[in-house]
C-alpha positions, 0 to 999 in steps of 0.5 A: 622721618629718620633712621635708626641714629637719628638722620634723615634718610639720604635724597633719591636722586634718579639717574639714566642715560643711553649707550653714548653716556654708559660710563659718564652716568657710572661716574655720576652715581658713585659721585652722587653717592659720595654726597650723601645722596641714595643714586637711584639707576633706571638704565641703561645697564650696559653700552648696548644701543638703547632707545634714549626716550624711554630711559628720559621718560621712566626717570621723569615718571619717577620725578612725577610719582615721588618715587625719587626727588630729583633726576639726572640724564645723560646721553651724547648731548643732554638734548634728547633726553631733555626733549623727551623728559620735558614730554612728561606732564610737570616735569622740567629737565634743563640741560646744563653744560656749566655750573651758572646754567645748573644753578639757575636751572634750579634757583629761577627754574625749579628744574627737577632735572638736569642732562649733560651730554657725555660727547660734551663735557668731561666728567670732572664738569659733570660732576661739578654740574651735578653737584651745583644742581643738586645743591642748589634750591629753587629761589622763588620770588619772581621766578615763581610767577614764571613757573606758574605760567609755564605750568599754566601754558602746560596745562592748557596744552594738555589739557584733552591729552593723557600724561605721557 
């Protein structure tokens, strides 16, 4: 699929945050939007306090559907958004604070999000996390059989459940 002039349409990468992450995840949208890729903002919209969990569960949702191809959380740690990401059935949220981590977290990992912590790393980390993430594509090779029995372990555990 392609636009009018023959390109293919730019990634949908999901972005939200909570209160504590406002204007980090502001940058990174503009940033993410510089290269190349459509930012698409699930919240919060402004630095009134938010519950995180439902912000982390609305993007991996997204991830989940096919609505957006990748995510990036934020919130004063890139903890709670990650715990609460990874509750969404085949949904793997990795938290990186450098760029060794995000690559890994996509090349070994196939991670589909990535959290940063605003109360942790500046933006110019941030966005050179991001951009690492984004970048980097998931290696396969022995890292898939890995990725397959997580999927197995994950299947077993919710097996009875409802997806969140």
């Amino acid at each position: 699929m392609s636009d009018s002039r023959g390109r293919a349409p730019a990634k949908r990468i999901a972005l939200g945050g909570d209160e504590a992450a406002f204007e980090l995840k502001a940058l990174l949208i503009e940033h993410i939007r510089a290269l190349g890729y459509e930012p698409v903002d699930y919240g919060t919209y402004n630095a009134e306090p938010v519950l995180y969990p439902d912000v982390a569960v609305k993007v991996a949702r997204a991830i989940d559907s096919g609505e957006v191809a990748q995510g990036v959380l934020v919130c004063g740690t890139g903890i709670g958004v990650a715990i609460s990401a990874n509750k969404v059935r085949g949904i793997r949220a990795a938290q990186a604070h450098d760029t060794y981590s995000a690559a890994k977290a996509r090349s070994s990992n196939d991670a589909q999000i990535v959290t940063l912590g605003a109360r942790v790393v500046g933006p110019e980390l941030a966005k050179a996390v991001v951009t690492t993430f984004l970048e980097t594509e998931f290696g396969g090779g022995g890292s898939r059989a890995k990725i397959e029995r997580i999927a197995e372990y994950e299947k077993e555990a919710f097996r009875d459940s409802p997806n969140v």
